[in-house]
VOGU-3710 file (C-alpha; in Angstrom, 3 decimals, decimal comma):
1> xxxxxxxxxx> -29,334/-33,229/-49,231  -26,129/-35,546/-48,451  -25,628/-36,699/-45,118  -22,671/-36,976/-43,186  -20,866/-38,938/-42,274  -19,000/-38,230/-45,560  -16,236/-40,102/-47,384  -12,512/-39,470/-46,970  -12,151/-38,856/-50,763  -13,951/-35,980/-49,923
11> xxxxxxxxxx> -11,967/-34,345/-47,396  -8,486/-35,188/-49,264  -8,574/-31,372/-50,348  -7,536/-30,555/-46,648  -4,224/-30,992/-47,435  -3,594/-28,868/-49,836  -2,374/-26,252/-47,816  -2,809/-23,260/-50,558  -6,522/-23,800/-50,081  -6,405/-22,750/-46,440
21> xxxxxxxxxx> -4,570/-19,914/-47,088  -5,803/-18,557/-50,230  -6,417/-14,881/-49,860  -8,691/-14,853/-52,944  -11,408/-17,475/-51,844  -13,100/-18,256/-48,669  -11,315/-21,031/-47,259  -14,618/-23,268/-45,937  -15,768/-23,085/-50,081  -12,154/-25,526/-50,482
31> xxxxxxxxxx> -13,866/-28,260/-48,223  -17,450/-28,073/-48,645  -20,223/-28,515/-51,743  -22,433/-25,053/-52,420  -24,753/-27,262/-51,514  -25,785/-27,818/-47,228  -25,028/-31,207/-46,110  -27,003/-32,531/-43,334  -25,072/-33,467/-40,019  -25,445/-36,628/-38,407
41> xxxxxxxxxx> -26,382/-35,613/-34,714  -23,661/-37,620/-33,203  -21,139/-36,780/-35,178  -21,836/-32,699/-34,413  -21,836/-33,939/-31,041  -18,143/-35,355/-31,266  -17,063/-32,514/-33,084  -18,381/-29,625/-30,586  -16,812/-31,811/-27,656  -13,078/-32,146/-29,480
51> xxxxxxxxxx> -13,339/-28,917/-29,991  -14,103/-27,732/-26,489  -11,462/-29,799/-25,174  -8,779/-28,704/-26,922  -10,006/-24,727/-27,489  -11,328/-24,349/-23,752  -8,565/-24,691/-21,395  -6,048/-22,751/-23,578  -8,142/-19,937/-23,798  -8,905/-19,888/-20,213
61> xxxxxxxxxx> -5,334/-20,480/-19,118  -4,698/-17,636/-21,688  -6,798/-15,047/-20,576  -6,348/-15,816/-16,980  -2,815/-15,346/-17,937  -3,352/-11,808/-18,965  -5,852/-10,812/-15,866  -2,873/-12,207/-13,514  -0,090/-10,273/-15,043  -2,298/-7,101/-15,626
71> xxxxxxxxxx> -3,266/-7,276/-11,672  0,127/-7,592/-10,428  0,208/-4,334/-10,569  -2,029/-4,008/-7,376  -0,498/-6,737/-5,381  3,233/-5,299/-6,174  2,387/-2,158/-4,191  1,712/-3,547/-1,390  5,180/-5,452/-1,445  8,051/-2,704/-2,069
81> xxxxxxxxxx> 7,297/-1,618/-5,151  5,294/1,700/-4,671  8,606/3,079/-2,309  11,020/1,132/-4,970  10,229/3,114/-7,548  8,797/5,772/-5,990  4,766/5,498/-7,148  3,643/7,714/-4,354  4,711/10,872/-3,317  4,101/12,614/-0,139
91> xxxxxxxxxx> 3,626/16,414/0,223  4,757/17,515/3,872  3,943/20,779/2,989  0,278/20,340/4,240  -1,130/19,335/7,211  -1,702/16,849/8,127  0,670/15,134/4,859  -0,813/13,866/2,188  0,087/11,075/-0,538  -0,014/11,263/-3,803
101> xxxxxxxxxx> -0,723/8,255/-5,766  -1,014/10,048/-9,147  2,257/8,188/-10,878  0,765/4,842/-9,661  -2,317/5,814/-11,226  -0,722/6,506/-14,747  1,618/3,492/-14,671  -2,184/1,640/-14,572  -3,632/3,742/-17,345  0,019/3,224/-19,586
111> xxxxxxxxxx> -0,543/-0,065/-19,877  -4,716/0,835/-21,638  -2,506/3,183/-23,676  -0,875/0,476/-25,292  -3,511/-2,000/-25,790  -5,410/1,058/-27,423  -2,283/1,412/-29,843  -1,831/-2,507/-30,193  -5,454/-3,283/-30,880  -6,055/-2,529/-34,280
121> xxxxxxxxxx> -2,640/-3,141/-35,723  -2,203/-6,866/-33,995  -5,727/-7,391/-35,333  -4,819/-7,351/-38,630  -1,948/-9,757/-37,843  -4,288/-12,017/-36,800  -6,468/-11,647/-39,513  -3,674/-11,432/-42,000  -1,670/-14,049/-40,850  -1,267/-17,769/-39,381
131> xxxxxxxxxx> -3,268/-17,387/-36,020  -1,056/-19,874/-33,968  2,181/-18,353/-35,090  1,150/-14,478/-34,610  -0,416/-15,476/-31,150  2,471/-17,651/-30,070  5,286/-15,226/-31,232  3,585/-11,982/-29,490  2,735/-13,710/-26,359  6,438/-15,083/-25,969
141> xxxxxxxxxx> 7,227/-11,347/-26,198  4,621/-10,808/-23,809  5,974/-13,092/-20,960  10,006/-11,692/-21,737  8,601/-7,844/-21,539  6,939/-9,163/-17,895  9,805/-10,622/-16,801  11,838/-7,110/-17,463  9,462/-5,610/-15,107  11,672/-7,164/-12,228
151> xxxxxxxxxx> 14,668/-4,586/-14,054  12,718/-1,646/-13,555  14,182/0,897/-11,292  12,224/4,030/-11,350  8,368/4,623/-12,181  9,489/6,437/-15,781  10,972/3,121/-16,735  7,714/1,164/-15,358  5,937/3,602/-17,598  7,836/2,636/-20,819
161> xxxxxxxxxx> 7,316/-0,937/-19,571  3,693/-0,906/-19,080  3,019/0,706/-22,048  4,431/-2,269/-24,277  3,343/-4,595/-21,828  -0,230/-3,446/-22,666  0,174/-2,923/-26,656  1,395/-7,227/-26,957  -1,480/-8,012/-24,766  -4,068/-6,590/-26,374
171> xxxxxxxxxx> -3,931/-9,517/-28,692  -5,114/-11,991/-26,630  -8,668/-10,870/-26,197  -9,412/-10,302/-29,428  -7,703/-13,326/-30,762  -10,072/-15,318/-28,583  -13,544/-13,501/-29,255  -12,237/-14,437/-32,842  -11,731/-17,820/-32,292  -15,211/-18,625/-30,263
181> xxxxxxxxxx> -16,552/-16,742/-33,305  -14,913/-19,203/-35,773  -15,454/-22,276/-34,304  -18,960/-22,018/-32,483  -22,906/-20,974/-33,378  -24,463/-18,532/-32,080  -26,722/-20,536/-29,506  -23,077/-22,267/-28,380  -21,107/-18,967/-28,289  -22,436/-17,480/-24,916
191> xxxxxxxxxx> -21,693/-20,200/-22,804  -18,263/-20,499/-24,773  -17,537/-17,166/-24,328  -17,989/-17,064/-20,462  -16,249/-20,340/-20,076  -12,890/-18,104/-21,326  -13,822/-15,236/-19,590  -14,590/-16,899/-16,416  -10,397/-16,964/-15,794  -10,759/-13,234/-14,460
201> xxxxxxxxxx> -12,059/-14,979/-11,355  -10,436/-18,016/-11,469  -7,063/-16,290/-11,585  -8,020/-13,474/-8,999  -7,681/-16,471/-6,722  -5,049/-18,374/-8,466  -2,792/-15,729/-8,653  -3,432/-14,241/-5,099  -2,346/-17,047/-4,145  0,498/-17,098/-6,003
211> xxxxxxxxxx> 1,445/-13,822/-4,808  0,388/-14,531/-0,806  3,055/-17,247/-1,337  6,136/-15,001/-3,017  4,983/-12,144/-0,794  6,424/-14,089/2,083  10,038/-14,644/0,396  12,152/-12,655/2,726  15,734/-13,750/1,283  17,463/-13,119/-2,093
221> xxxxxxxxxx> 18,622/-11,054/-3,997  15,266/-9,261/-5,032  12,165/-7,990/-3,749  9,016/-10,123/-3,456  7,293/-7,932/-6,077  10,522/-9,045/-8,569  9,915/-12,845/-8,100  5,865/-11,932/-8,478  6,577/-10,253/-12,359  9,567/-13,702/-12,750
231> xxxxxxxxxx> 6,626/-15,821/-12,352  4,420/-14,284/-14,572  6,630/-13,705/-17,205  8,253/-17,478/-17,279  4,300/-18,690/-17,376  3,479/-16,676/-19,993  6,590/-17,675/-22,297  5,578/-21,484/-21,515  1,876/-20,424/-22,705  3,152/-18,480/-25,698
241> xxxxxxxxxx> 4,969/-21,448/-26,795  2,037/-23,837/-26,473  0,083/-21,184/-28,685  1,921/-21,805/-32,146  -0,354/-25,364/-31,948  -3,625/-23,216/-32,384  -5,129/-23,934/-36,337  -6,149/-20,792/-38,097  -9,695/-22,169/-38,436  -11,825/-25,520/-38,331
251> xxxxxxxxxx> -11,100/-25,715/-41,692  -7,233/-26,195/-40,789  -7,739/-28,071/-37,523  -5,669/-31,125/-36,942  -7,217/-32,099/-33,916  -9,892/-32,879/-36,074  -9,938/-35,329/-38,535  -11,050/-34,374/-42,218  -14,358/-35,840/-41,513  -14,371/-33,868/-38,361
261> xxxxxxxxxx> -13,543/-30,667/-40,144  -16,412/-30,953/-42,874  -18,971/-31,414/-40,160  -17,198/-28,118/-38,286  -17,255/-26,129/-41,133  -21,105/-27,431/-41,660  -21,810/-26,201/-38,431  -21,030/-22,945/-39,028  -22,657/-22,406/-41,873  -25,678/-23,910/-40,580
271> xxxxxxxxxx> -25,441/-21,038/-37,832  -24,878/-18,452/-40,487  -21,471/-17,752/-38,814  -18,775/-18,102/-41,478  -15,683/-19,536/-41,337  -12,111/-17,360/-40,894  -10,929/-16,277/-44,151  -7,560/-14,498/-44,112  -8,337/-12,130/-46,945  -9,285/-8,471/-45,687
281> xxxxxxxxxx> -12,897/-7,474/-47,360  -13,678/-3,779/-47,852  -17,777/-4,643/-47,861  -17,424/-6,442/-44,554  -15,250/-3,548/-42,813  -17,371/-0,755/-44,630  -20,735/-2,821/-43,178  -18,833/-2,879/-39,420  -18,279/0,579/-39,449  -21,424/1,493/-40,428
291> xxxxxxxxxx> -23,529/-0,961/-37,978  -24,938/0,815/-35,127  -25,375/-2,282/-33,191  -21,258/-2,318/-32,647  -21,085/0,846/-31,344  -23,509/0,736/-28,978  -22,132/-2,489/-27,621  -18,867/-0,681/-27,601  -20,504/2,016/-25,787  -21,649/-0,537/-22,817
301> xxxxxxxxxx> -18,281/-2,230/-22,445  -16,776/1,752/-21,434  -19,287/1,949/-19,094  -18,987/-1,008/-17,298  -15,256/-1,086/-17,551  -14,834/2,108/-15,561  -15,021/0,155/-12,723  -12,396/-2,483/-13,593  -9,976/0,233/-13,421  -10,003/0,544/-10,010
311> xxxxxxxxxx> -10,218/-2,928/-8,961  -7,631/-4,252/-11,096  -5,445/-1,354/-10,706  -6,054/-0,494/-6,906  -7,812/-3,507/-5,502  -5,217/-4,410/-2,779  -4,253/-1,168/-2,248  -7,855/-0,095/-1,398  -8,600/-2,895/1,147  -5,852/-2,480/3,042
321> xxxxxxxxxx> -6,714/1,156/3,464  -9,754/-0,335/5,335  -7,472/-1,344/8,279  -5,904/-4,726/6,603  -2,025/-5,387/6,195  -1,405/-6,504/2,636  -1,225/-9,975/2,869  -4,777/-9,853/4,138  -5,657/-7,547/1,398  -4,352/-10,487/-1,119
331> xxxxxxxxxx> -6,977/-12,908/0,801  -9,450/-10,682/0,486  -9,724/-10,775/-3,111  -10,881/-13,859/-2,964  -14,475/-13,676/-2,172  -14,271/-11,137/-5,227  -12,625/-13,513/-7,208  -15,387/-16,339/-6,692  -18,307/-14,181/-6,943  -16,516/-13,172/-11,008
341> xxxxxxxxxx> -16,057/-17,022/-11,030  -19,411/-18,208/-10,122  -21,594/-15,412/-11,224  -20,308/-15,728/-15,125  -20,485/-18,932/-15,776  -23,782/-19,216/-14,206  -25,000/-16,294/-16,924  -23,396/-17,870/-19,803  -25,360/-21,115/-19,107  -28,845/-19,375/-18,872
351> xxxxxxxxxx> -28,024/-17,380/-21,745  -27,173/-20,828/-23,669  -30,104/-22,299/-22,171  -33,085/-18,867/-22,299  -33,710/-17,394/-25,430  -33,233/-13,563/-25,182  -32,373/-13,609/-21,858  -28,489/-11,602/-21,915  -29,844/-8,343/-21,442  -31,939/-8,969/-18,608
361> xxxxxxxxxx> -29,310/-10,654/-16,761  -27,035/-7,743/-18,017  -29,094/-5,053/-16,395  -29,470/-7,750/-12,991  -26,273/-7,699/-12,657  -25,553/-3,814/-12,733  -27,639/-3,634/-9,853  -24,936/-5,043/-7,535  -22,392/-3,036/-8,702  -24,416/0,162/-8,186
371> xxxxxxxxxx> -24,728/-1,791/-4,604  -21,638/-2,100/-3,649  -19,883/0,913/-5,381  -22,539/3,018/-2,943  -21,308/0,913/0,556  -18,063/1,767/-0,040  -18,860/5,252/-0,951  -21,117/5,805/2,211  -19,756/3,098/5,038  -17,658/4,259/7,937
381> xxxxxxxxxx> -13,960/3,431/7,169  -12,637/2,603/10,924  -10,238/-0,240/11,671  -11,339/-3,392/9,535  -15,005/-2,283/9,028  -16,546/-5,019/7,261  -19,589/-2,842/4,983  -16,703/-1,932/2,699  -14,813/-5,207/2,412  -18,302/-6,318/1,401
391> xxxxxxxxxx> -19,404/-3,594/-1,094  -15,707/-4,162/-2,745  -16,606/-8,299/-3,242  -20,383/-7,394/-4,322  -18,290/-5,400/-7,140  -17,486/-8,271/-8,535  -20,719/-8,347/-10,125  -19,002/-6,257/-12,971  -17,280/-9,417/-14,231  -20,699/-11,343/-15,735
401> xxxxxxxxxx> -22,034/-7,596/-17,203  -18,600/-7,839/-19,128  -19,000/-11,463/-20,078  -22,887/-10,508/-21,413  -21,790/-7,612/-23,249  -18,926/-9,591/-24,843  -21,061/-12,156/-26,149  -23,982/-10,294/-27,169  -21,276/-8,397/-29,838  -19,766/-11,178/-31,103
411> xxxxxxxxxx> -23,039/-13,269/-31,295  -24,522/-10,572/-33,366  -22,159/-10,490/-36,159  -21,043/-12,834/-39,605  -17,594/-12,715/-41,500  -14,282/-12,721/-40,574  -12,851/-8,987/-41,120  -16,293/-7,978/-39,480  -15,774/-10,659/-36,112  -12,359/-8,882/-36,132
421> xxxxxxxxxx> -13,636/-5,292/-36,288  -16,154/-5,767/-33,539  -13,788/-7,848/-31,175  -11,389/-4,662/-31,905  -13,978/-2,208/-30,932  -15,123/-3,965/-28,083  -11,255/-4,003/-26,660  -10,968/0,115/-27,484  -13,816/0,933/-25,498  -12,789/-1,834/-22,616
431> xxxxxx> -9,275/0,083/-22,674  -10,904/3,706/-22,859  -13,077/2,939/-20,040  -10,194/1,379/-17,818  -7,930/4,544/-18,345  -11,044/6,914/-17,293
//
């Protein structure tokens, strides 16, 4: 076996940019002997860190991006929006009056519509194509189609809007179960993986935040639900044009040296990962269809998605029908937030750390949910009771059984077109069971 640290002459073939993105041969067999190579412990060290400091905080940023703008939704209710556009509808002809919030509900479920319709299509672009320049071109769209939100002027037009809204986002979570897949083995993916996903609770707060501040704007031209969607949108162009730096692959990373990249490549194949290839293979999609295993993990992310629905969707709206006015309803989100936070990094790391561990934790942390979906259900609503408030934070249990499931796919699965199939299944069920 040859041991690494390996000489430059070796890793000259880097730069010959057709070998990266061949589409008829595996781009890590451009870099790498047929032979394994063994890895100097230091250097694999070096590598993993570089690659977690450049990967980690644009993913999270990223994703926290998308939980933020998809959440607005809840907060923007709360702030003009619902009588703006006219999201709820009340029938005097009963008594006493009731409200509709059925149009509210289906601007919510537009926007699963169109990550449903994006998914598979924008997955190919990704695995067809340059990774930083599909990701950083869609997301740019992304943050303009946000900021067109603050245009809208009746709830058919938000329609329209959160349906296109949702089919440019759907990229972004499979682009980055793809890239923890290409970069990472499978003992490092878990803890990876829930680093990323942690932003749903990091930006529950972040963003409340945000929106406790703009809530509060009282002059201007527009409403403070108008500024909220500015804000979002302008972040999310800034993001989308830091996203064109992302390398397809290690193989392609200039972060990394060429040294660097042959012990990154190693890695993977060492883990029995594989390394992105851009060419489409018919064995690998025929074996992803045909693997039970993905559609059972598919099966789990509907399930425990049902309840995201509500609390992305709804979340402000239903505290303050506990007795709160809205801009405690934003601070009450927090507690939620933290508990997402808190709760999934602290599974990733004893799933890194415990073998075969995830689905214990996985059914541990159902039991909350169950817990808190129940005190809502069965508490007394009067004036600021707190048994609700609580069972609604305790829900936020739902964010590490998401994190689990996510990384017990995508740690279960080799090849590029298959890592793309299952990270696209995994989204259709996630968008099929927000929309039920």
């Amino acid at each position: 076996m040859e041991k690494l640290p390996v000489s430059t002459t070796q890793g000259q073939g880097l730069g010959d940019n057709s070998s990266v993105q061949s589409l008829e041969k595996d781009a890590a067999a451009a870099i790498v002997p047929d032979h394994a190579l063994e890895l100097d412990r230091a250097a694999e060290r070096r590598v993993l860190r570089k690659i977690d400091l450049f990967l980690i905080p644009l993913m999270w940023i990223g994703y926290g991006l998308v939980y933020y703008d998809k959440a607005i939704l809840g907060n923007a209710v709360l702030f003009g929006m619902n009588k703006d556009l006219k999201l709820s509808v009340v029938d005097r002809s009963t008594k006493p009056p009731t409200t509709s919030t059925e149009r509210l509900s289906w601007a919510t479920s537009m926007f699963y519509f169109g990550m449903l319709t994006g998914l598979y299509p924008l997955t190919f672009l990704l695995q067809r194509f340059s990774m930083g320049r599909v990701l950083g071109g869609v997301v740019i769209l992304w943050g303009l189609i946000a900021m067109l939100t603050a245009t809208v002027t009746s709830w058919r037009g938000l329609f329209v809007q959160r349906f296109f809204l949702g089919f440019v986002e759907s990229v972004m979570p499979t682009g980055f179960m793809c890239i923890i897949t290409n970069y990472y083995t499978q003992e490092e993916q878990a803890l990876r993986q829930s680093w990323w996903f942690s932003a749903t609770g990091g930006w529950t707060i972040i963003g409340g935040a945000l929106n406790y501040g703009f809530a509060q704007i009282k002059g201007g031209s527009l409403k403070p639900w108008q500024y909220i969607y500015l804000l979002a949108g302008a972040l999310t162009v800034v993001y989308g044009c830091v996203c064109f730096i992302i390398p397809n692959s290690a193989v392609s990373a200039w972060f990394l040296t060429p040294e660097e990249r042959i012990v990154a490549v190693e890695r993977l194949r060492k883990g029995q990962t594989g390394v992105r290839c851009q060419m489409v293979k018919g064995s690998q999609l025929k074996e992803a269809v045909l693997d039970v295993k993905i559609w059972i993990v598919a099966f789990m992310m509907a399930a425990a998605y049902t309840v995201n629905g509500a609390v992305s969707g709804f979340g402000p709206l239903i505290v303050s029908t506990f007795g709160y006015t809205p801009l405690d309803a934003i601070l009450l989100q927090f507690p939620l937030g933290g508990i997402v936070l808190i709760f999934i990094l602290l599974t990733g790391y004893l799933s890194s750390h415990i073998p075969n561990i995830r689905i214990f934790l996985l059914i541990a942390c159902c039991l909350p949910v169950i817990a808190g979906c129940a005190m809502i259900w069965r508490s007394t609503w009067y004036h600021r009771a707190p048994a609700p408030v609580v069972g609604y934070s305790i829900i936020g249990f739902f964010g590490p059984v998401v994190s689990l499931i996510i990384s017990t796919g995508m740690a279960n699965v080799a090849g590029a077109t298959k890592k793309s199939f299952t990270a696209a299944a995994i989204f259709v069920a996630y968008c099929v069971g927000n929309v039920s």
